[in-house]
ZADO-1210 file (C-alpha; in nm, 4 decimals, padded with zeros to 6 digits):
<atoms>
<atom x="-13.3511" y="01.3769" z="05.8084" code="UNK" pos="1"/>
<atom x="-13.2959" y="01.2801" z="06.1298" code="UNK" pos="2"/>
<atom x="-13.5992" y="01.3835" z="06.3296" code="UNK" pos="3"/>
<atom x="-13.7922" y="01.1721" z="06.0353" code="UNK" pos="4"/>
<atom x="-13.6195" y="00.8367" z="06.0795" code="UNK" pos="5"/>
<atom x="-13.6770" y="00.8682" z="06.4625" code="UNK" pos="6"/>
<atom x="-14.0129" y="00.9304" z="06.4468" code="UNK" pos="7"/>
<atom x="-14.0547" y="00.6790" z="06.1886" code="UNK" pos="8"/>
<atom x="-13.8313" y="00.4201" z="06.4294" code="UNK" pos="9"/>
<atom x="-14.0087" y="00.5376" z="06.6854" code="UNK" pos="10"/>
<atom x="-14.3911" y="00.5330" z="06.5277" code="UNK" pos="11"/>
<atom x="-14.2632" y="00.1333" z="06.4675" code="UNK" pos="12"/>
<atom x="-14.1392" y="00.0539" z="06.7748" code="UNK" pos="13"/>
<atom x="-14.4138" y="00.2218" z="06.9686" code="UNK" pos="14"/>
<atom x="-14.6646" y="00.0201" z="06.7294" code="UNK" pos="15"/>
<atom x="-14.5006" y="-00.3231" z="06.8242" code="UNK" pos="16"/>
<atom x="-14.5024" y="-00.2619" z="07.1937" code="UNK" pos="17"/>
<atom x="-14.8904" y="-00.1860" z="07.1739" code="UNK" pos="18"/>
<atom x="-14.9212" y="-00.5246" z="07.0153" code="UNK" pos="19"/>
<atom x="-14.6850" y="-00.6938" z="07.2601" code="UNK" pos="20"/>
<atom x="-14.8472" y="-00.5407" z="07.5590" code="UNK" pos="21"/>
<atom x="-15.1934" y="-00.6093" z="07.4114" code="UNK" pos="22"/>
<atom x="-15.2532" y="-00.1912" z="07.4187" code="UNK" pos="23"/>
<atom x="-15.3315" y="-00.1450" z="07.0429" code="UNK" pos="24"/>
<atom x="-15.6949" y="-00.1000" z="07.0807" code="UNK" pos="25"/>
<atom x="-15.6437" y="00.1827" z="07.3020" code="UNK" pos="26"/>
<atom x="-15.4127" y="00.4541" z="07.1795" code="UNK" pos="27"/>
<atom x="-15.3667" y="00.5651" z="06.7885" code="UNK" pos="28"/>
<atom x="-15.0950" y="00.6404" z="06.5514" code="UNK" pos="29"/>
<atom x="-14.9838" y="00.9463" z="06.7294" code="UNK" pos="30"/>
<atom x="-14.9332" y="00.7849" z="07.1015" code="UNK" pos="31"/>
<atom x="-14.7809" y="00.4490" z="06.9361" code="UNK" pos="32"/>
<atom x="-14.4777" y="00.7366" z="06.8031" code="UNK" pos="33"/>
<atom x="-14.4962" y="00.8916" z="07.1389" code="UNK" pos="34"/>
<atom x="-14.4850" y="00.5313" z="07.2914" code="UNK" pos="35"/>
<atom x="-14.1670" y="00.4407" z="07.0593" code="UNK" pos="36"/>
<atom x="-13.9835" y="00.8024" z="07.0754" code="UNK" pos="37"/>
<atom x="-14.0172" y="00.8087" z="07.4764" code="UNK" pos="38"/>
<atom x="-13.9440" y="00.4229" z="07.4450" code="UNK" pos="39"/>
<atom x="-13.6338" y="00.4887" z="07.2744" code="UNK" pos="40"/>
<atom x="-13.4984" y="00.7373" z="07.5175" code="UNK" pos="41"/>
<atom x="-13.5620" y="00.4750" z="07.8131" code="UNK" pos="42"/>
<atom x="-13.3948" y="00.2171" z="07.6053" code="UNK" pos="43"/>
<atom x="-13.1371" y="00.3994" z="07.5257" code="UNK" pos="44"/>
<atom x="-13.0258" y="00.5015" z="07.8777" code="UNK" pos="45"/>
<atom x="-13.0521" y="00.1491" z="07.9916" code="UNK" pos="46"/>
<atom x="-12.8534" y="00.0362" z="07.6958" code="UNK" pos="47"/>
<atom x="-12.5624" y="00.2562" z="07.7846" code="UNK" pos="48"/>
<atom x="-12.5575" y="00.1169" z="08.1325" code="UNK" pos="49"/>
<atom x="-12.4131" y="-00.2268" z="07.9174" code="UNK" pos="50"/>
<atom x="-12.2337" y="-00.0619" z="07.6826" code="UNK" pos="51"/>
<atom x="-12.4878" y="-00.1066" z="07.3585" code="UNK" pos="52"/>
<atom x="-12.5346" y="00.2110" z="07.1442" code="UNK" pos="53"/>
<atom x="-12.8457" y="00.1635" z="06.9800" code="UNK" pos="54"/>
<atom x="-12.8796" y="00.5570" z="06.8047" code="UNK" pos="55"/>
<atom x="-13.1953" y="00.5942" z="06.6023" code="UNK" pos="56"/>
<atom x="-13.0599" y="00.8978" z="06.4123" code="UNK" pos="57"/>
<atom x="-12.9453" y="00.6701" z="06.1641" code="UNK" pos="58"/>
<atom x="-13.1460" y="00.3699" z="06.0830" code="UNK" pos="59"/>
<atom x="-13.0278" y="00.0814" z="06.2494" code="UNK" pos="60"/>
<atom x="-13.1961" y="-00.2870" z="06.3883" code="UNK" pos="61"/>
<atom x="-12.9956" y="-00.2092" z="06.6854" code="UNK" pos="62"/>
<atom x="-13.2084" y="00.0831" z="06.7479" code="UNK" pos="63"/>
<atom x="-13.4899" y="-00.0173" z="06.6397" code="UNK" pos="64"/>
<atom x="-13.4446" y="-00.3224" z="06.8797" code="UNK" pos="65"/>
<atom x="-13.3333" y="-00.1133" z="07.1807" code="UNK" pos="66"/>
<atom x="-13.6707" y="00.1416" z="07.1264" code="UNK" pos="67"/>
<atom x="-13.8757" y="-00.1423" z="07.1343" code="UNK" pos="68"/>
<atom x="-13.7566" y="-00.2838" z="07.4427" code="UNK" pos="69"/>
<atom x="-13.8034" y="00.0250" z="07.5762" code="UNK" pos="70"/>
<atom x="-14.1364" y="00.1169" z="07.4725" code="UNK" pos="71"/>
<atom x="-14.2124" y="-00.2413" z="07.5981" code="UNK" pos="72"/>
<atom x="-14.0843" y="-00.1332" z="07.9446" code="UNK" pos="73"/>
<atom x="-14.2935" y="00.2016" z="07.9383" code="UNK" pos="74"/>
<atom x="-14.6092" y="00.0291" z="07.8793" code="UNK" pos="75"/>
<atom x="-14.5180" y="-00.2141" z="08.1287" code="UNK" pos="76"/>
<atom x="-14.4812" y="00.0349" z="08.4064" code="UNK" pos="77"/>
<atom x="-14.8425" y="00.2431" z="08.2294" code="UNK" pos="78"/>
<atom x="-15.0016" y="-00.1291" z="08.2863" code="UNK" pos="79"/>
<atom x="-14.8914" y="-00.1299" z="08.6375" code="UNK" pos="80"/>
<atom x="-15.0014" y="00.2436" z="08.7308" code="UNK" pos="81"/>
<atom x="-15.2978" y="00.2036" z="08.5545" code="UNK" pos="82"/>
<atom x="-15.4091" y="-00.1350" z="08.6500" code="UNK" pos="83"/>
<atom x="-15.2046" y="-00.2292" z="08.9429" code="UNK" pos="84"/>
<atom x="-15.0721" y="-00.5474" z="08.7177" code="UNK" pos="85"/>
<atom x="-14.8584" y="-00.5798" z="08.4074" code="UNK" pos="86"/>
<atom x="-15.0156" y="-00.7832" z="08.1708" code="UNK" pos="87"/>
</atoms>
């Protein structure tokens, strides 16, 4: 059940980073999950660093809110390999 919430988290969190970062039109379902799941990982290890657990095995906002901000930072640093700015 776990591997289902975080993809679900992750397909969410992925999907709201797109539309942050004004990257929507570009990518479909399947890279806004990548987006959120690799997202999540970044967040996660950043989150640690200030003491903030934010686990998307179980479903938590927490989680959810630490994916996003990393999925947001991932497409920030695409954005900036890609286009040499972050938008």
């Amino acid at each position: 059940m776990g591997w289902i919430i975080a993809l679900i988290v992750g397909g969410v969190a992925g999907w709201l980073a797109s539309k942050v970062m004004n990257r929507d039109a570009s990518k479909g379902i399947f890279w806004n999950i990548v987006v959120g799941c690799v997202g999540s990982v970044i967040g996660n290890l950043l989150a640690n660093q200030f003491g903030i657990t934010g686990t998307v095995q179980k479903f938590s906002l927490t989680g959810l809110i630490v994916a996003f901000v990393g999925a947001i930072i991932l497409l920030g640093i695409v954005n900036l390999v890609q286009r040499g700015k972050v938008r």
